[in-house]
C-alpha positions as CSV (number, residue, x, y, z in Angstrom):
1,X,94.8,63.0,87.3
2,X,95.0,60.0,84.7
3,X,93.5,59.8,81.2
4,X,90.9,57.1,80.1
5,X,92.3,53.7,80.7
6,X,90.6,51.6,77.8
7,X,88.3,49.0,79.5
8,X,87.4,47.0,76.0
9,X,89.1,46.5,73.5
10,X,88.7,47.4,69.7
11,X,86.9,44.1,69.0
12,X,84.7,44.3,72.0
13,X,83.9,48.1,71.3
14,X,82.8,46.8,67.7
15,X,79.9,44.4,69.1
16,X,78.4,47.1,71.4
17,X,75.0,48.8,70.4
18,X,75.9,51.7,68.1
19,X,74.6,54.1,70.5
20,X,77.1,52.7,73.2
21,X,80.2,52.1,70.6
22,X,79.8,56.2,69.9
23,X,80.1,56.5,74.1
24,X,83.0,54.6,74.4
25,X,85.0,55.6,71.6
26,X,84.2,59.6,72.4
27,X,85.4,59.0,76.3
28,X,88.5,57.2,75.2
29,X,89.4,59.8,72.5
30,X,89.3,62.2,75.2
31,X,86.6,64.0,73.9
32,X,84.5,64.2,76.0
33,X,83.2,63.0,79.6
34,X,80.3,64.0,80.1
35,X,77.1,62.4,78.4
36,X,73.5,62.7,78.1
37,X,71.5,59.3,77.2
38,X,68.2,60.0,76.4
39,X,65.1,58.4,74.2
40,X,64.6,54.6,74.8
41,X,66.6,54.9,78.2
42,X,63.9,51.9,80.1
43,X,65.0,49.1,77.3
44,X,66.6,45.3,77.8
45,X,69.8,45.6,76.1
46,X,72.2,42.8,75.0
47,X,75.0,41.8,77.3
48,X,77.6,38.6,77.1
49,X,74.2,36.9,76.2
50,X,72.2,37.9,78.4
51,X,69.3,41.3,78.1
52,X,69.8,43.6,80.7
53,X,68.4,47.4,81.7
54,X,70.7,50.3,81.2
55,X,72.1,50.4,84.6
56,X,73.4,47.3,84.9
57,X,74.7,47.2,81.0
58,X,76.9,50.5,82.3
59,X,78.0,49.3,85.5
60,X,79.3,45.9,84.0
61,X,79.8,46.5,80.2
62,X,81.2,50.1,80.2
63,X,82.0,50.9,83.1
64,X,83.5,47.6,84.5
65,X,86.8,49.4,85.9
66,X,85.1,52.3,87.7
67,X,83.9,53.4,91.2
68,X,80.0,54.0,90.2
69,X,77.9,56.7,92.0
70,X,74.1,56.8,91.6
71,X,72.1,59.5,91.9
72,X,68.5,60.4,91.6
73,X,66.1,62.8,94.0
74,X,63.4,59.3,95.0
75,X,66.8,56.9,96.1
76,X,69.3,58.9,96.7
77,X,72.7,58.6,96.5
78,X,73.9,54.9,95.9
79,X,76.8,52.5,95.0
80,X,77.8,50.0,92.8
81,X,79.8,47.8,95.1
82,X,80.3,48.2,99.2
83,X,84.0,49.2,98.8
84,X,82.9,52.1,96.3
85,X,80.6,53.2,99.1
86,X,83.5,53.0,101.9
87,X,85.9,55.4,99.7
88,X,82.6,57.6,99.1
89,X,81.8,57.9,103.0
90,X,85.7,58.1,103.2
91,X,85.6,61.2,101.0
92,X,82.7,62.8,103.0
93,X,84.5,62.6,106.6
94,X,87.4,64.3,105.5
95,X,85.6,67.1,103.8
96,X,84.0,67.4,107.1
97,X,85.6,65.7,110.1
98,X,83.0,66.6,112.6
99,X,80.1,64.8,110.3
100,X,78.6,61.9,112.8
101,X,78.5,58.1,111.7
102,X,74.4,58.5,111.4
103,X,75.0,61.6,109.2
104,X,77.5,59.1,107.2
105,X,74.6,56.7,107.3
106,X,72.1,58.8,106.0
107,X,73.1,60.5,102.9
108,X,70.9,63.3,101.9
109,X,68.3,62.8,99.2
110,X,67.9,66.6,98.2
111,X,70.0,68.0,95.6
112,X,71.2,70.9,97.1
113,X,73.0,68.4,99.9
114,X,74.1,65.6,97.6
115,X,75.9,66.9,94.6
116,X,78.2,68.7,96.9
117,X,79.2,65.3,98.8
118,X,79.7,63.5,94.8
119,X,81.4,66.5,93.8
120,X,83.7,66.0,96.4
121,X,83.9,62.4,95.5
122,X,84.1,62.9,91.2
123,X,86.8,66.0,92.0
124,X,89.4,64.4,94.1
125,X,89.7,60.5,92.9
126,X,90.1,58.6,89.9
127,X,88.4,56.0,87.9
128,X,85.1,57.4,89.1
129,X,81.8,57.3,87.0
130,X,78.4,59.2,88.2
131,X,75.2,58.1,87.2
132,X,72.2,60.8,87.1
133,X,68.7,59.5,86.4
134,X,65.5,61.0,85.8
135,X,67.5,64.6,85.0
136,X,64.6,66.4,84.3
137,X,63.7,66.6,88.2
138,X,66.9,68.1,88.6
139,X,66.9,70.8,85.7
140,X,63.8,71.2,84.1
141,X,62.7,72.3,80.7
142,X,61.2,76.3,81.4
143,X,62.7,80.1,81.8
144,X,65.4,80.1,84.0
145,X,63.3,83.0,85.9
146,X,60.7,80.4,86.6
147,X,63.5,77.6,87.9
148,X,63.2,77.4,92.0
149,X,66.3,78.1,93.4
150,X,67.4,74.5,94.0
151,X,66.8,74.0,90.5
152,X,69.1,77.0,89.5
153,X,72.1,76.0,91.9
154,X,71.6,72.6,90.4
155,X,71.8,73.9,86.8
156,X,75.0,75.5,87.7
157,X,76.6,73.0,89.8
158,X,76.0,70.7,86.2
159,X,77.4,73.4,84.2
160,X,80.7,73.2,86.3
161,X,80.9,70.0,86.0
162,X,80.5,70.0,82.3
163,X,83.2,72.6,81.6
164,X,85.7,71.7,84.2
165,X,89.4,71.1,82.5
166,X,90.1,69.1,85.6
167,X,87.4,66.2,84.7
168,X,88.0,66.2,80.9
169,X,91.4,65.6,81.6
170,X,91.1,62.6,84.3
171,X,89.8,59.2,84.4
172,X,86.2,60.1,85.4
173,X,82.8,60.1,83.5
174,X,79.3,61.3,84.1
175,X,76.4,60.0,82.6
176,X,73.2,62.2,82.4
177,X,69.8,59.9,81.3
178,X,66.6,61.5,81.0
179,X,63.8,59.8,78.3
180,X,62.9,63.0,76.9
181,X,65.4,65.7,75.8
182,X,62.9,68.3,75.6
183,X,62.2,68.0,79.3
184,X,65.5,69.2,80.4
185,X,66.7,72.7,80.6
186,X,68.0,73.9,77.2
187,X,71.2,75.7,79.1
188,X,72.5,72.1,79.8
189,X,71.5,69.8,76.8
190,X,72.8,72.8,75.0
191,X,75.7,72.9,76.3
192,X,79.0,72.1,73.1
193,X,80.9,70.0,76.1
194,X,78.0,67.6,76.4
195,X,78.0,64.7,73.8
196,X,73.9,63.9,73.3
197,X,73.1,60.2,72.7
198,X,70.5,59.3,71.6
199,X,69.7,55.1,72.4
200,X,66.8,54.4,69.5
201,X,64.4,51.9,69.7
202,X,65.6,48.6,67.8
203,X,65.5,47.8,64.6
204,X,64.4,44.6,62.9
205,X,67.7,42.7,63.2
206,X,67.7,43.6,66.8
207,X,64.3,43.0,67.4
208,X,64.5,39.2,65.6
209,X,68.0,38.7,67.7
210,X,65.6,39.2,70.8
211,X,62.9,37.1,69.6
212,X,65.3,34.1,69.1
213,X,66.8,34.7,72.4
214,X,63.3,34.7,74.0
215,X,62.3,31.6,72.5
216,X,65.6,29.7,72.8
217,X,64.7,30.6,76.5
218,X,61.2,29.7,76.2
219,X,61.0,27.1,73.4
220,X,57.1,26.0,73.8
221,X,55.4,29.6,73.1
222,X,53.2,29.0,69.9
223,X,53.3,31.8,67.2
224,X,51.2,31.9,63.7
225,X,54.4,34.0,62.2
226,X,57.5,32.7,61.8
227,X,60.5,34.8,63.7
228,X,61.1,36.9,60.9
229,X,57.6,38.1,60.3
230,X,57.3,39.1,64.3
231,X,60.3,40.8,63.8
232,X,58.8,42.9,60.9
233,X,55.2,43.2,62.3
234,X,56.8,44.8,65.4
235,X,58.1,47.9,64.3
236,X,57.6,50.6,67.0
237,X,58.2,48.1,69.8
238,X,61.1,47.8,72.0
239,X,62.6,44.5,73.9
240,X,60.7,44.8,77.0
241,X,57.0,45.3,74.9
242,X,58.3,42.2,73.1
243,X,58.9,40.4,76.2
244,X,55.3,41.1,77.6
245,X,53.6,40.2,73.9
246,X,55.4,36.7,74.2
247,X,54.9,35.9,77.8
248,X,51.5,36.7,77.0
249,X,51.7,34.3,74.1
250,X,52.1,31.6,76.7
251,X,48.8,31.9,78.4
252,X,46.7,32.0,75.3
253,X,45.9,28.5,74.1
254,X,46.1,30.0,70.2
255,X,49.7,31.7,71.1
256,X,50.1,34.6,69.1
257,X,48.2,35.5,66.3
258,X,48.7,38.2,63.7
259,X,45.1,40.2,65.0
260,X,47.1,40.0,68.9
261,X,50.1,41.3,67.4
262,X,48.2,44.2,65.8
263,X,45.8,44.9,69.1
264,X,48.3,45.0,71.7
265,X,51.0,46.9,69.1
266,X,47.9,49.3,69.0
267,X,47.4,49.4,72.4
268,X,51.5,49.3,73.8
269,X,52.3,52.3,71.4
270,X,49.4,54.3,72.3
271,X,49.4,53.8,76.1
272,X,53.5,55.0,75.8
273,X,52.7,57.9,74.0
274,X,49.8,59.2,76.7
275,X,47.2,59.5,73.7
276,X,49.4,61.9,71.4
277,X,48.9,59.7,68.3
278,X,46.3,57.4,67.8
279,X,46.3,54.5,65.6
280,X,43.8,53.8,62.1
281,X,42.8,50.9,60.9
282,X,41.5,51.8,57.4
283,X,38.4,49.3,56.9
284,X,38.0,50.0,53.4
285,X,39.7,50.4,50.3
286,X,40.1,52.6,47.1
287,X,37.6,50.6,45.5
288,X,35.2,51.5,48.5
289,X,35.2,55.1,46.8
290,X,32.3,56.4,45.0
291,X,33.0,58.8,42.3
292,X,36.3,61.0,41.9
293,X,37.6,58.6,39.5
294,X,41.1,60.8,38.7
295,X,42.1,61.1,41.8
296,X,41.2,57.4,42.6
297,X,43.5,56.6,39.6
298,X,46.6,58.8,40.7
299,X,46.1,57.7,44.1
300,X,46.4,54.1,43.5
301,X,49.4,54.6,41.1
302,X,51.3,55.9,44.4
303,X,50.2,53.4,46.4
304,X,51.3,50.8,43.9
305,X,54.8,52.5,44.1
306,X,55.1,52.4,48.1
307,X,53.5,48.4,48.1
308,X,56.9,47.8,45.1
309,X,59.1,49.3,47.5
310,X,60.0,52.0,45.4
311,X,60.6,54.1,48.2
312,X,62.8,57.1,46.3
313,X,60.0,57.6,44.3
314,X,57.1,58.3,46.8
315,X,55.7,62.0,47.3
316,X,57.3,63.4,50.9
317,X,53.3,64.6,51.4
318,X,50.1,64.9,49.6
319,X,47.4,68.0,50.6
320,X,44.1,67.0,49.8
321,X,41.6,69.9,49.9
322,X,37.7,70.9,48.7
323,X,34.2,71.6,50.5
324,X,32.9,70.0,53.3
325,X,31.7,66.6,53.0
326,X,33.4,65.5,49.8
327,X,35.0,62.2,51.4
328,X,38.5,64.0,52.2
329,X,39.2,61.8,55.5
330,X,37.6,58.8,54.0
331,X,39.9,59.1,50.6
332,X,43.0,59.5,52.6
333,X,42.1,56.5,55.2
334,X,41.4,54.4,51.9
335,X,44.2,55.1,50.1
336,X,46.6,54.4,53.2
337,X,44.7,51.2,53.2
338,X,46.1,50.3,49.9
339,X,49.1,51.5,50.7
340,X,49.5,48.8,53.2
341,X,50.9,50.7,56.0
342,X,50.3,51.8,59.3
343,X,48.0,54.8,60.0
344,X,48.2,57.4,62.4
345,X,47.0,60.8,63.8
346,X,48.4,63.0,65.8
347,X,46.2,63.6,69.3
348,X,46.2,66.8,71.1
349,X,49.8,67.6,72.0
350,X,49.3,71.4,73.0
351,X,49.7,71.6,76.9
352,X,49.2,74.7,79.1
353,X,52.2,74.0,81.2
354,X,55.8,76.0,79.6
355,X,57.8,74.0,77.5
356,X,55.0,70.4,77.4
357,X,54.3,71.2,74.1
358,X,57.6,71.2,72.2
359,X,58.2,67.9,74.6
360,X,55.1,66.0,73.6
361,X,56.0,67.2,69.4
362,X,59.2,65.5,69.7
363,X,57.9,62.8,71.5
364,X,55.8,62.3,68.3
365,X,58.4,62.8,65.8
366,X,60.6,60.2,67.1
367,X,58.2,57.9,67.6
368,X,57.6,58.3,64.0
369,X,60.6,57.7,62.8
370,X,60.4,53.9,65.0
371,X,57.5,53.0,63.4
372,X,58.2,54.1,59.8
373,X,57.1,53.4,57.3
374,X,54.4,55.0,57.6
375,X,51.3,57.0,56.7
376,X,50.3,60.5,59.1
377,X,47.2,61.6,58.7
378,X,46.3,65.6,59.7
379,X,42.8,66.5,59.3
380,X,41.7,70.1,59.2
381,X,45.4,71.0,59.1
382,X,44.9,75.1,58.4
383,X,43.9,74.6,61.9
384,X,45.7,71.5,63.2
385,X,49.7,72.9,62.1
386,X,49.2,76.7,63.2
387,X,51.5,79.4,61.1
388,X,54.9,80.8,61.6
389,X,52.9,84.1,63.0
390,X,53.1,84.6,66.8
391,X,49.6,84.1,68.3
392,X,49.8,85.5,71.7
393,X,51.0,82.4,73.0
394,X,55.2,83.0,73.8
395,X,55.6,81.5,70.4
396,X,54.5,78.2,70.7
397,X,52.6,78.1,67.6
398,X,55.1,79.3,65.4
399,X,57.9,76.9,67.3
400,X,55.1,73.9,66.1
401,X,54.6,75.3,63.0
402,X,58.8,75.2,62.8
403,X,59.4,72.4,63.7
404,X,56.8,69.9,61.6
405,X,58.2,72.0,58.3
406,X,61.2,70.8,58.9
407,X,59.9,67.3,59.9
408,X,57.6,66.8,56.5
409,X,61.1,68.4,54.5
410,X,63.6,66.2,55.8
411,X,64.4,64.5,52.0
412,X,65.7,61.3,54.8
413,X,62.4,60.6,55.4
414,X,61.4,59.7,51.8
415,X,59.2,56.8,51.4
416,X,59.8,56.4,55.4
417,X,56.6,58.7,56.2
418,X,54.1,59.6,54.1
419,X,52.0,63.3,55.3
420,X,48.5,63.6,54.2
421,X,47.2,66.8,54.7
422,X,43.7,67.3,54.5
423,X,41.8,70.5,54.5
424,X,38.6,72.4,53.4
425,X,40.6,75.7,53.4
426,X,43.6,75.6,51.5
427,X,44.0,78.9,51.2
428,X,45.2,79.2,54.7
429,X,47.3,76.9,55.3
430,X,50.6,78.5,54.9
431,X,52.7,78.5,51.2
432,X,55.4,76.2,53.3
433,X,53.8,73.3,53.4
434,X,52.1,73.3,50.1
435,X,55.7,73.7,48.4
436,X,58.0,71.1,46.7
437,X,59.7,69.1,48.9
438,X,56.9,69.3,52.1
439,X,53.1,68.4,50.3
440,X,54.4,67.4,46.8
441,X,51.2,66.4,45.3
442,X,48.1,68.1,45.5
443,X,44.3,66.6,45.3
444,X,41.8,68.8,44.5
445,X,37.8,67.1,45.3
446,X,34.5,68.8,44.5
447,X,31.4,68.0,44.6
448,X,29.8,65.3,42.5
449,X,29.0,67.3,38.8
450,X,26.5,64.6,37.3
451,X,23.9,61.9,37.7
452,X,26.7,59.2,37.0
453,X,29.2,60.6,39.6
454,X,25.8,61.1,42.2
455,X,24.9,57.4,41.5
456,X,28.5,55.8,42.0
457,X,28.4,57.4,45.1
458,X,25.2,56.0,46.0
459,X,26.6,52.5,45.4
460,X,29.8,53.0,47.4
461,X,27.5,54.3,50.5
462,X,25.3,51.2,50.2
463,X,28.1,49.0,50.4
464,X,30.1,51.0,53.1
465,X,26.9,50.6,55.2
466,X,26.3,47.3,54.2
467,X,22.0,48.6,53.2
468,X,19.4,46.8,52.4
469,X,16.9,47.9,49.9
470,X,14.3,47.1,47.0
471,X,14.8,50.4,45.2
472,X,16.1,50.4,41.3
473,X,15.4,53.9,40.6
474,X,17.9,56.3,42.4
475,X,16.2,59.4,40.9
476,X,15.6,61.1,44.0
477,X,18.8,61.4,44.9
478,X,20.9,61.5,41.3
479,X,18.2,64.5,40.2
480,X,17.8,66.4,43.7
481,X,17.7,69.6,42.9
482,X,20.1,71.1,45.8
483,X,24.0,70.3,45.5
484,X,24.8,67.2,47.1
485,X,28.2,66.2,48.9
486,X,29.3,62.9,49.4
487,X,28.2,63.5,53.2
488,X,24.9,64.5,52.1
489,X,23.8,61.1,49.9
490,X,25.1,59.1,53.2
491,X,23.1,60.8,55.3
492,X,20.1,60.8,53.2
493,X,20.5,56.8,53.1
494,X,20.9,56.1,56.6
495,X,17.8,58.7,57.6
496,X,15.9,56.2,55.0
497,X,17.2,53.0,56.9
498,X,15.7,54.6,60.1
499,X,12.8,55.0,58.3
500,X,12.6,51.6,57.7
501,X,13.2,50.0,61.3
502,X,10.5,52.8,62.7
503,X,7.8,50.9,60.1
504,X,9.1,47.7,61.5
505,X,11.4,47.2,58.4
506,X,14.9,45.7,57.4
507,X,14.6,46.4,54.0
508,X,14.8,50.6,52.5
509,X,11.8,51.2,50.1
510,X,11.4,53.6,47.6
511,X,8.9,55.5,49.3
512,X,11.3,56.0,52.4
513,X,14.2,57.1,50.3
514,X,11.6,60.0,48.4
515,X,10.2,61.0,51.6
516,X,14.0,61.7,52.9
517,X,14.6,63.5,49.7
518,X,11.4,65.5,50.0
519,X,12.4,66.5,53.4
520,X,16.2,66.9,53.0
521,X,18.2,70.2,53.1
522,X,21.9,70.0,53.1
């Protein structure tokens, strides 16, 4: 058997995606031959100046000097050229002579039957490369007690493959390519004689090489952003989403506006993730606050920092905790606001199925680290992050709990994404998040304490809810003998509004608002 006969050269290997220069340089070290491609595996990649999907950018970039074998359970086993499959079939008859030219014809789909007949194949020639897509069909994420059989014997026949001196030592390469890592077996993607890639999404000189290469192609789509600004509003978005928002572009007499660009960024990241984050769009401000006029203050000095780019300077987190109803959620949507970055939340991610969990977390996490910078938001997060104790749930919890510490510590993620945890319980959410380093700066809201606080509150619900009213005397509510939470003096406006429209009324009088205050228990 041969070693690695370089197919590119040094200069060639130089202008290949990072992700694929890493490949290439491992397999022709002799490093390695195996390789798992995961994350953004259904991108258009560049190629000789043209974008292409993964498959064809291996066959005719990387691979341009091998015999390729496909394989997946839905097509089969297939080629990439006629003579490839005539050495393949070739192979197969002399393993067994008495196989019959329909059996040649009809190559099993089924593992168990296939990887045998491109073992066969991988084991005995040269210059070969196998292909495997969609590996998590073939070894699942799970207990290896709860793996069918086929799945186990497929496990192992990828395990010999993996640490056989044989192919390590010859001309031959197998590529592995599943979009999520966590959905494959841990005995295989853990495995020291597989090299993990990961292919990212692109980043903003990739994504403005695309959009120049688009238009060049397609010269009369109308944009209100110059190429640039698209390539910086797009964070999060991958060649083949850009493709669809400028085709789409086309058939819109205004082209592309900065609202589409938001909506269908929105609506493209969420629909990929299968709801586990959803997207804010903070509607109001700092100044939109009523009361808590420290915090406001401190607040808008970090959000000054992040807006200066002063990225090495910006908290890692910031826990914001007190009662019920003081404004937490609507102080941490305002101040991302001013921030001026995106907002997220995390959906529900917790699955009943063994292993879905941990899969849709780092589906998140990476996702996160595309889009940054950026702001989370975690409401209720005593409840929301769970604790490193084990709740009668095979560990799950504390395996979450892990594994977003270590997320909201990571020191490269500084200015990148900004956690805001928000909670009415502080005291349980566990001392590792509230430390140094994890939720750096901590925010601490009460109740309003005086008439002036109640009254500046009453003025930032009025505009918030855009009411009308004749009233100049907010006594009711500023002097209401009961403690009042920011929730309560909204509530006790709107029920006054209502009021108002039942007596055929657009405008709140001050009889409504006393009779609401009369009435009112919080």
């Amino acid at each position: 058997m041969s070693r690695p006969k370089p197919f590119l050269s040094l200069e060639e290997i130089a202008r290949l995606p990072r992700w694929a220069g890493e490949l290439v340089r491992k397999y022709y070290a002799g490093e390695a031959s195996h390789f798992l491609l995961h994350h953004n595996i259904y991108d258009l990649i560049p190629a000789n100046g043209q974008y292409v999907d993964l498959h064809t950018f291996l066959q005719r970039r990387l691979l341009g000097n091998k015999n390729v074998v496909f394989y997946n359970r839905s097509a089969g086993i297939t080629f990439g050229s006629s003579e490839v499959e005539r050495q393949f079939l070739a192979h197969a008859r002399v393993a067994d002579p008495l196989l019959s030219r329909e059996a040649l014809r009809a190559l099993p789909r089924e593992p168990s039957r296939a990887l045998p007949l491109i073992e066969r194949y991988l084991f005995h020639s040269d210059q070969v490369a196998v292909i495997l897509t969609f590996l998590e069909t073939l070894v699942p994420a799970g207990e290896i007690g709860y793996l069918s059989g086929e799945d186990r014997n497929t496990l192992v026949t990828l395990q010999r493959w993996i640490t056989s001196s044989r192919l390590l030592h010859s001309d031959n390469i197998v590529i592995l390519i599943a979009e999520s890592l966590a959905d494959v077996h841990a005995r295989l993607r853990q495995n020291s004689r597989l090299v993990t890639i990961e292919i990212p999404y692109p980043d903003e000189a990739e994504r403005f090489d695309f959009i120049r290469h688009f238009r060049a192609h397609h010269p009369h789509v109308k944009m209100e952003m110059d190429e640039r600004q698209l390539a910086q509003l797009t964070s999060g978005l991958n060649c083949v989403h850009l493709s669809a928002l400028l085709r789409s572009a086309q058939l819109d007499p205004r082209g592309l506006t900065f609202e589409a660009v938001r909506l269908k960024k929105k609506a493209i990241i969420e629909s990929e993730c299968f709801g586990l984050i959803e997207f804010v769009t903070p509607e109001h401000g700092l100044e939109s606050v009523g009361g808590m006029k420290s915090a406001k203050d401190f607040l808008r000095g970090i959000a000054e920092t992040i807006r200066q780019g002063r990225w090495e300077e910006a908290p890692m987190g910031i826990l914001i905790s007190g009662p019920v109803g003081t404004g937490k959620t609507f102080l941490a949507e305002c101040f991302a606001k001013d921030c001026g970055l995106n907002v997220v939340e995390f959906g529900n991610f917790r699955e009943k199925w063994v292993g879905s969990t941990e899969a849709n977390l780092e589906k998140i996490l990476s996702l996160l680290q595309t889009l940054a910078p950026i702001v989370v938001l975690i409401d209720e997060a005593d409840a929301a992050l769970g604790t490193r104790r084990t709740e009668g749930d095979s560990g799950v919890s504390a395996r979450i709990f892990s594994r977003i510490a270590s997320a909201m510590g990571d020191t490269r993620n500084r200015g990148r994404i900004l956690w805001i945890l928000m909670t009415c319980r502080p005291d349980r959410l566990p001392i590792d998040l509230k430390r140094q380093g994890r939720c750096e700066e901590h925010i601490s809201l009460f109740y309003p304490q005086n008439e002036e606080e109640r009254l500046e509150i009453v003025h930032a619900m009025l505009r918030k809810n855009k009411l009308r009213h004749a009233i100049e005397d907010w006594s009711s509510i500023t002097r209401h003998p009961q403690e009042l939470s920011g929730a309560d003096i909204e509530s006790m406006l709107i029920r006054a509004r209502r009021l108002a429209r039942h007596a055929q009324r657009d405008v709140v009088l001050p009889e409504d608002l006393e009779r609401v205050a009369r009435e009112f228990i919080p």
